[in-house]
C-alpha positions in Angstrom: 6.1 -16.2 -8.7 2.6 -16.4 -9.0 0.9 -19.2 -10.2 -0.9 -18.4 -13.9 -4.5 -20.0 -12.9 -4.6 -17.6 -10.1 -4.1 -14.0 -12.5 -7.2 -12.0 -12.6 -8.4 -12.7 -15.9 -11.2 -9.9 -16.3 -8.8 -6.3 -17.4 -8.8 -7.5 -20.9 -9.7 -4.3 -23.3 -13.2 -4.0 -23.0 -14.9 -4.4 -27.2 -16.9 -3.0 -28.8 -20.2 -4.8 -29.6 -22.0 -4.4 -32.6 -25.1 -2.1 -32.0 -23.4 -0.9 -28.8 -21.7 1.9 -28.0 -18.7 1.0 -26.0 -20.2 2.9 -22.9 -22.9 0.2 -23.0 -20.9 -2.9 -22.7 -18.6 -1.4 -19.8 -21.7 -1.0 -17.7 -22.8 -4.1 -19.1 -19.5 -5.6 -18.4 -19.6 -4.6 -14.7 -23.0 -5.8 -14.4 -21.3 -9.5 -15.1 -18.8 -8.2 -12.6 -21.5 -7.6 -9.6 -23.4 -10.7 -10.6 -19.9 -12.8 -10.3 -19.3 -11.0 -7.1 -22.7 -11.9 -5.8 -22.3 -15.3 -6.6 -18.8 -15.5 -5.0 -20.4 -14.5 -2.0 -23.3 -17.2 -1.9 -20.5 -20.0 -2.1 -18.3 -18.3 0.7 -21.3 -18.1 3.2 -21.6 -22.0 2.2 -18.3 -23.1 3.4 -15.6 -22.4 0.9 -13.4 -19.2 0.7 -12.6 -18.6 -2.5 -9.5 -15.7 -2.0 -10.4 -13.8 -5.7 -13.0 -13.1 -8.0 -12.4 -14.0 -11.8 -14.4 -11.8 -14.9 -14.6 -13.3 -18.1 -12.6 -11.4 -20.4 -9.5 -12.3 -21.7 -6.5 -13.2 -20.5 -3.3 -10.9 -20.5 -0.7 -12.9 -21.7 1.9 -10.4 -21.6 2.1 -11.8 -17.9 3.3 -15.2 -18.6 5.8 -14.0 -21.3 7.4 -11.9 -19.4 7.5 -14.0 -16.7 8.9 -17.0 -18.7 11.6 -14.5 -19.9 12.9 -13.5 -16.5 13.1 -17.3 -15.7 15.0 -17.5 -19.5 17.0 -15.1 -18.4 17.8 -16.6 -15.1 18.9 -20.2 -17.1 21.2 -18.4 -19.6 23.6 -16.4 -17.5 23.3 -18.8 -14.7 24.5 -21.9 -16.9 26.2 -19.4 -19.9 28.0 -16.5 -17.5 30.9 -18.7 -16.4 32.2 -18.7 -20.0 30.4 -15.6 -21.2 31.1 -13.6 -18.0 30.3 -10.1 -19.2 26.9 -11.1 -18.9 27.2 -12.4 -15.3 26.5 -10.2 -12.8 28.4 -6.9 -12.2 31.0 -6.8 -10.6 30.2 -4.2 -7.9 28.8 -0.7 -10.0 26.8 -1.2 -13.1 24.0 -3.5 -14.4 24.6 -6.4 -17.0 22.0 -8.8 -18.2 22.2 -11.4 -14.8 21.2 -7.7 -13.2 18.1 -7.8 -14.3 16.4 -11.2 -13.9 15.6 -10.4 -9.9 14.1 -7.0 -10.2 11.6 -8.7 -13.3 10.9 -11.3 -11.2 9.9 -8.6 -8.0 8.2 -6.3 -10.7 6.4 -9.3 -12.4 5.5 -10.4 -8.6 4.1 -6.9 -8.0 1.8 -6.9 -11.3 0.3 -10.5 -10.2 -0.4 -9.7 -6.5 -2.5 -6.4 -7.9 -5.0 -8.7 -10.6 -5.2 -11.8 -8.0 -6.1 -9.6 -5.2 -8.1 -7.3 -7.2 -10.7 -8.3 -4.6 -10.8 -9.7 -2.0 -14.6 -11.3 -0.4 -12.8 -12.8 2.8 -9.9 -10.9 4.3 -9.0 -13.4 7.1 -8.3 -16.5 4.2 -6.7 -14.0 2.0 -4.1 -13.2 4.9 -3.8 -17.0 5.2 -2.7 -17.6 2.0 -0.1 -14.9 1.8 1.2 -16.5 4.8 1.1 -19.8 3.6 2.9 -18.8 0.3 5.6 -16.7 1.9 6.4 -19.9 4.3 6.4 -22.1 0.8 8.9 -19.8 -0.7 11.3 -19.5 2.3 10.9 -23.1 2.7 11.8 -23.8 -1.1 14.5 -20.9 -1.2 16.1 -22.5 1.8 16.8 -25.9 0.9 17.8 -25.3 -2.8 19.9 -22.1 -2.3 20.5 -22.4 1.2 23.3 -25.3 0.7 21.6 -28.5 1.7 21.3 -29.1 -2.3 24.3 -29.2 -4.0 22.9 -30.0 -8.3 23.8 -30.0 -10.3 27.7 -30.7 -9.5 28.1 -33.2 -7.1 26.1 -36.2 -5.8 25.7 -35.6 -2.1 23.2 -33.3 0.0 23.5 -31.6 3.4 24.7 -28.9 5.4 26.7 -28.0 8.3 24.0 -26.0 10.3 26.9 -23.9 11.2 27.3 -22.3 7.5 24.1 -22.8 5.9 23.1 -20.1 4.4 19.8 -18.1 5.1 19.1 -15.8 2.1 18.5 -16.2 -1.3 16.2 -15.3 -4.7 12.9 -16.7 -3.6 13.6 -15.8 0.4 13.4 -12.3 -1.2 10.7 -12.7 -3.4 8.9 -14.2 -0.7 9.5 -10.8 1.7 8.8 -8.6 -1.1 5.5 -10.9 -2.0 4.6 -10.4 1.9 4.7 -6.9 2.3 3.1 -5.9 -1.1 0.3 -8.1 -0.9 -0.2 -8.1 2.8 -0.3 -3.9 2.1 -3.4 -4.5 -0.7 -5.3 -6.9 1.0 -5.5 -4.6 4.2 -6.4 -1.7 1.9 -9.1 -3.5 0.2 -12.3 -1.6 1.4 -9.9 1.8 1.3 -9.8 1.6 -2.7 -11.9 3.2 -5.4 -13.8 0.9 -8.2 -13.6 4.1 -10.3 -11.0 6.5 -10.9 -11.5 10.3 -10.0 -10.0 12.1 -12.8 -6.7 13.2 -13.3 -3.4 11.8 -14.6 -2.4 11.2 -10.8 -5.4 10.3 -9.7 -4.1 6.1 -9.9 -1.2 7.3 -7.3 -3.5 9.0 -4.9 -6.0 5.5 -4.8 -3.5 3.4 -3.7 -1.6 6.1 -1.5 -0.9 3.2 1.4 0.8 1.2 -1.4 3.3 4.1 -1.9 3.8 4.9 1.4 4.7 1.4 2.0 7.5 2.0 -0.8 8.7 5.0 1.1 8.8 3.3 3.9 11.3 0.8 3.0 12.8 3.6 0.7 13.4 5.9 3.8 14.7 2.4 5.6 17.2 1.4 3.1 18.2 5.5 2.5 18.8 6.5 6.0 20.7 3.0 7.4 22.9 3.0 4.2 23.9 6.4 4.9 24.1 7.2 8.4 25.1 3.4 10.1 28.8 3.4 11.8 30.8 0.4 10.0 33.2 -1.2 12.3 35.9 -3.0 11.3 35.3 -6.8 11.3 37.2 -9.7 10.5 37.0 -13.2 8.9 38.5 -16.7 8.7 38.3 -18.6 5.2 40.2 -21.6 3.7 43.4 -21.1 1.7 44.8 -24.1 0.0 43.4 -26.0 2.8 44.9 -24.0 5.8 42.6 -21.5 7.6 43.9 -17.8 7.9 41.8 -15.0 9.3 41.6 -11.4 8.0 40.9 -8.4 9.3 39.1 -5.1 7.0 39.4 -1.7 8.5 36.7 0.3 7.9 35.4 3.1 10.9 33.0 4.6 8.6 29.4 5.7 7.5 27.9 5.9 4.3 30.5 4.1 2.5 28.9 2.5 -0.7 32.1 0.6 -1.5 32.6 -3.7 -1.2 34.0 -3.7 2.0 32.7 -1.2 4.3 29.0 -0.3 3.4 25.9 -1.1 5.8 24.4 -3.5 3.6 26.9 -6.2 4.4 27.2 -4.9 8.0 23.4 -5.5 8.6 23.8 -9.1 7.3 27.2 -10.0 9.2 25.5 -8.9 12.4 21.8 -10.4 11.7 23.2 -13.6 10.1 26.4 -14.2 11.0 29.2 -14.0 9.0 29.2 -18.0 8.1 26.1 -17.4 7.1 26.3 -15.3 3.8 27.2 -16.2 0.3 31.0 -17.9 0.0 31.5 -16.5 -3.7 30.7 -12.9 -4.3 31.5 -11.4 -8.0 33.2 -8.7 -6.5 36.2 -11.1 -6.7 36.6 -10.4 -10.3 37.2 -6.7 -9.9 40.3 -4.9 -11.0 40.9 -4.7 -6.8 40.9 -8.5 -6.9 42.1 -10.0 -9.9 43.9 -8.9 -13.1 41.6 -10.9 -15.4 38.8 -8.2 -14.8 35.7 -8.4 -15.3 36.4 -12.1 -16.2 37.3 -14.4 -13.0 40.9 -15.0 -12.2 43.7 -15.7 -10.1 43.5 -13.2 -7.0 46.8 -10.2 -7.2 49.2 -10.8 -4.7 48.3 -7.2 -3.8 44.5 -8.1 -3.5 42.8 -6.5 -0.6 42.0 -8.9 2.1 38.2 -8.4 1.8 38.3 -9.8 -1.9 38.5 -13.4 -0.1 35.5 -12.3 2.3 31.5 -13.3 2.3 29.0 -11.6 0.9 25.5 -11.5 0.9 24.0 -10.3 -2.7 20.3 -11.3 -1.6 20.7 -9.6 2.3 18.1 -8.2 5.0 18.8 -4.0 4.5 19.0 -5.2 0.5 15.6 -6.8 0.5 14.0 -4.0 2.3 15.4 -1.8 -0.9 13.8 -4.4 -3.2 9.9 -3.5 -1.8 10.3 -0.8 -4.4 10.6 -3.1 -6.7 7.2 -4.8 -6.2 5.4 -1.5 -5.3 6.4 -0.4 -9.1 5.3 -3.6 -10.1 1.8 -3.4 -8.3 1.5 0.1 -9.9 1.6 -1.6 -13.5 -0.7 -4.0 -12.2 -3.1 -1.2 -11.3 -3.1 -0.2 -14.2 -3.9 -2.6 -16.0 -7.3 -2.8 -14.2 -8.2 0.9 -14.1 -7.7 1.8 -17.8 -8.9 -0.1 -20.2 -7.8 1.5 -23.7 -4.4 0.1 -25.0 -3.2 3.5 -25.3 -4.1 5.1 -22.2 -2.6 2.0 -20.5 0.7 2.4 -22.4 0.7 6.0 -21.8 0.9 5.4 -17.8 3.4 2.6 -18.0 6.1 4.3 -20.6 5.7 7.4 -19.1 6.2 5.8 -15.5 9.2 3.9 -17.0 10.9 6.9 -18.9 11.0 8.7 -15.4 12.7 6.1 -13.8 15.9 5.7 -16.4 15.7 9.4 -16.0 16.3 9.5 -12.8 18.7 6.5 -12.5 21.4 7.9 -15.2 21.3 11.1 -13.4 22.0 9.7 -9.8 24.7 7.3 -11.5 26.9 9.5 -13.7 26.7 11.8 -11.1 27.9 9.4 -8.6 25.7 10.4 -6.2 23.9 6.5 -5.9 25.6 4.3 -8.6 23.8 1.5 -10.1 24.5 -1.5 -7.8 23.0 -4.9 -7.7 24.9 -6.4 -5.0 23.7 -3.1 -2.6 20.1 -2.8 -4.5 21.0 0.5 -4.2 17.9 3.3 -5.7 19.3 4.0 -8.8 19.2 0.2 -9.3 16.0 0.1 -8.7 14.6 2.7 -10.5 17.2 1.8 -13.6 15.6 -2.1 -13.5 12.3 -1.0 -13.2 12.3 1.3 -16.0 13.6 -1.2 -18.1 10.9 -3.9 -16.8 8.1 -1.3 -17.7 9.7 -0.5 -21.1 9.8 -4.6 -21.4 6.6 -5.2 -20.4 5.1 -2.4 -22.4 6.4 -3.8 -25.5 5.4 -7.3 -25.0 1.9 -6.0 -24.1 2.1 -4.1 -27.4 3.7 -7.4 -29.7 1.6 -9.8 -27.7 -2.3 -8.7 -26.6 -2.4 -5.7 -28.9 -0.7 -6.6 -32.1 -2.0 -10.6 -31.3 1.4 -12.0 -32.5 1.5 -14.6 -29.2 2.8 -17.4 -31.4 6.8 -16.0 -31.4 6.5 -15.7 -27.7 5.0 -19.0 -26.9 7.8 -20.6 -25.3 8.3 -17.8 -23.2 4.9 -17.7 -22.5 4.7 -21.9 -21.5 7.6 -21.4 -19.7 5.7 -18.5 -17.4 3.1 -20.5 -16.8 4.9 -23.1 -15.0 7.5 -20.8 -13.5 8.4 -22.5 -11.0 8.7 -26.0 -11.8 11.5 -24.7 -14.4 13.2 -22.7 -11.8 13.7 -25.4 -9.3 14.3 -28.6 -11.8 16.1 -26.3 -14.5 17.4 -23.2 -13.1 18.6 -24.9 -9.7 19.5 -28.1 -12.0 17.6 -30.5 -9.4 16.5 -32.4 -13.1 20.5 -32.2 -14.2 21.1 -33.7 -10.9 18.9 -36.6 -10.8 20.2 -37.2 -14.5 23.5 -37.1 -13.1 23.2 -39.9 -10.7 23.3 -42.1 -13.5 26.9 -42.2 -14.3 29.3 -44.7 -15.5 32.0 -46.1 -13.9 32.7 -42.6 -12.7 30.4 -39.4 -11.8 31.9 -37.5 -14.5 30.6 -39.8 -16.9 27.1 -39.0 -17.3 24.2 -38.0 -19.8 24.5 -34.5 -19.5 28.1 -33.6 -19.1 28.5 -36.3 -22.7 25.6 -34.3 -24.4 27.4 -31.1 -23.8 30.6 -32.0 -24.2 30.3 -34.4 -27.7 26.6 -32.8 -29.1 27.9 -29.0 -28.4 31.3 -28.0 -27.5 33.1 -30.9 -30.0 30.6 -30.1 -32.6 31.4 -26.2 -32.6 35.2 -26.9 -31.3 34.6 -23.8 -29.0 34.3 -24.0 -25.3 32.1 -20.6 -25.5 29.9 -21.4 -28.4 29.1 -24.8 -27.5 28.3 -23.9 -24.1 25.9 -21.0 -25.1 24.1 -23.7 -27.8 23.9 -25.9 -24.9 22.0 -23.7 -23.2 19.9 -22.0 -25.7 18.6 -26.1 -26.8 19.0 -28.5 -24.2 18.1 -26.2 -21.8 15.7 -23.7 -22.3 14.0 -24.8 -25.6 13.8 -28.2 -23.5 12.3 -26.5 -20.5 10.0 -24.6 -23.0 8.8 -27.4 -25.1 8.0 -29.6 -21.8 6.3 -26.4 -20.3 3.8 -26.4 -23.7 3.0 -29.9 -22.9 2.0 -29.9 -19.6 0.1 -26.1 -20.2 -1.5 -28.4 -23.3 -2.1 -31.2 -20.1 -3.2 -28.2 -17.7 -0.4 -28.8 -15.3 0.9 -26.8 -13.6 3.1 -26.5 -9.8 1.7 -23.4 -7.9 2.7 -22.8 -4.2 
């Protein structure tokens, strides 16, 4: 997630200036440009090395909007999907809401990573600071996700080295952060300034970005499909006494929970202590009668229902480059074209073909939607619907000008990631929590929920979802505004 302050801040739509043709203030425009750039240069050969150059026009806010939805997103089926668990993730084929908030975060990633690295005056600090980040994000994903923190819930920290666990939504987002914008930094000098014309014309200038995509397209493709799946086996807890299981599989290009290569790769790579304890494939029809809602497991229930699984693996991640690379597209455009409607014109389009070709694969079950696989058809469903997203907030917000409805969205985007690790990964519900009295279930926030919300409303499901919606994320939005209003804000 990238920090707001370091967007590219010149690919507003250039204006028109009265007693100037239009033609006259772009070249005037990119006169400012050259004069900036020349500039950036002096102070680089004096010591510092500045890693972008900023214009003056205005800012895009449909950035930090969208942004601050994903992470809205994120908050409500996160803290709302264990009563309202059609909105939770999938069970195995299919997309819900919870499907969407990692490929918005990857495409909004990919958008950033194109307007901060628009240039690029110093190549070796540029590389330096994509390092740097990436090793901030594992570092962060690590400790909140990998098990050492354990807020909200319970008061105590730590992890058995032997089952911590190594993957999670910003160790992806750090991979897929890597490879994009290691790909457009190298490719700096290899990029036009002007388009050559041509509706394709802003594929074929950043050909090595696609490749790239293919790449780890042709990566995911081939291993998914051709890898051998042996059978494998696994020990977990069952009302305190350990039983192990074996699952037969002996097969290839089985797209399936128990036997595809996706959890294969991981289970090999990581270890099989090492992957997620509480998959939602547990609340298929296989597993529990109470489908899609969670539920005692069938006394028929296949063994793997019990298993690990690893929704944020190595093979999965390689998948989610596309992601980021359909991201970093938008971004391009946004700097290349500078009329609202020719930028709409790419991104719709763009996004149209996409659900296109993600109902056809899925219907025809040739590659159903799948989050926990990040199968294509996922991938080209979730980024469709980001560019259909983002188009219409770009329309609503920096067209139309109607910012003030989106604000909190739009506070909450620029501080992205302070709300993700103190709201989404409760570390501020946990503090709050240590604060109990006489036991730990006594605290602030279970009595604000409990007497404010779900007494109030005298429904478990309602209160919860008010909860959410106003001690949560119009909290998180409000204290966003203040410290935007403070100019504060935690970048990595």
């Amino acid at each position: 997630m990238e920090d707001p302050k370091r967007l590219e801040e010149g690919v507003g739509h250039t204006p028109s200036v009265a007693g100037k043709p239009e033609a006259m203030v772009v070249v005037e425009q990119r006169e400012e440009d050259s004069e900036m750039a020349r500039k950036e240069d002096e102070v680089t050969k004096g010591g510092e090395k500045p890693m972008l150059v900023k214009g003056k026009s205005k800012r895009i806010a449909t950035l930090d909007a969208f942004r601050g939805l994903t992470i809205v997103l994120m908050i409500l089926v996160d803290d709302a999907g264990g009563v309202y668990e059609r909105i939770d993730h999938s069970p195995w084929n299919g997309c819900t809401l919870a499907d969407f908030v990692m490929p918005f975060f990857l495409f909004i990633v990919g958008v950033a990573i194109a307007l901060a690295l628009k240039r690029v005056p110093n190549m070796k600090y540029a590389i330096r600071k994509i390092i740097t980040r990436t090793l901030k994000m594992l570092f962060w994903g690590i400790l909140l996700q990998g098990g050492y923190s354990h807020a909200p819930d319970a008061l105590v920290y730590g992890i058995d080295m032997k089952m911590i666990r190594w993957c999670g939504i910003l160790q992806r987002i750090a991979l897929v952060y890597f490879f994009v914008a290691l790909i457009e930094t190298l490719t700096t000098k290899l990029r036009p300034t002007v388009l050559e014309p041509g509706h394709i014309s802003i594929f074929s200038a950043y050909q090595w970005q696609w490749f790239g995509g293919l790449a780890a397209f042709l990566i995911y493709m081939i291993t998914t499909f051709s890898l051998y799946v042996p059978d494998w086996s696994f020990t977990t807890d069952i009302d305190g006494v350990s039983e192990s299981f074996t699952v037969k599989c002996g097969m290839r290009g089985h797209l399936g929970p128990a036997c595809n290569a996706v959890g294969y790769v991981d289970r090999e790579v990581w270890g099989i202590n090492h992957l997620y304890s509480q998959p939602v494939w547990i609340r298929l029809k296989a597993c529990t009668l109470a489908s899609p809602e969670a539920g005692d497991l069938r006394p028929d229930a296949p063994s793997w229902c019990r298993a690990p699984f690893e929704p944020e693996g190595l093979l999965s991640s390689i998948s989610a480059i596309l992601s980021g690379v359909i991201g970093i597209h938008y971004g391009h455009v946004l700097i290349h074209f500078k009329g609202h409607g020719e930028r709409l014109k790419q991104w719709v389009s763009m996004a149209l073909g996409l659900l296109v070709i993600a109902i056809v694969l899925h219907f025809s079950d040739a590659i159903p939607i799948n989050k926990q696989l990040y199968s294509f058809s996922y991938v080209c469903f979730t980024a469709g619907a980001a560019g259909i997203v983002f188009s219409a907030f770009y329309i609503l917000i920096d067209v139309w000008g109607q910012r003030t409805p989106f604000l909190l969205f739009e506070w909450i985007g620029m501080n992205a990631m302070l709300v993700f690790v103190l709201g989404a990964q409760g570390i501020l519900a946990g503090f709050i929590n240590g604060w109990y009295y006489k036991n730990q279930e006594n605290n602030l926030v279970n009595w604000i929920q409990d007497h404010v919300f779900i007494d109030v409303w005298n429904s478990e499901k309602v209160g919860t979802l008010l909860y959410v919606i106003f001690a949560e994320i119009t909290f998180w939005g409000v204290l966003s505004g203040i410290l935007h209003k403070l100019g504060i804000y935690w970048k990595l």
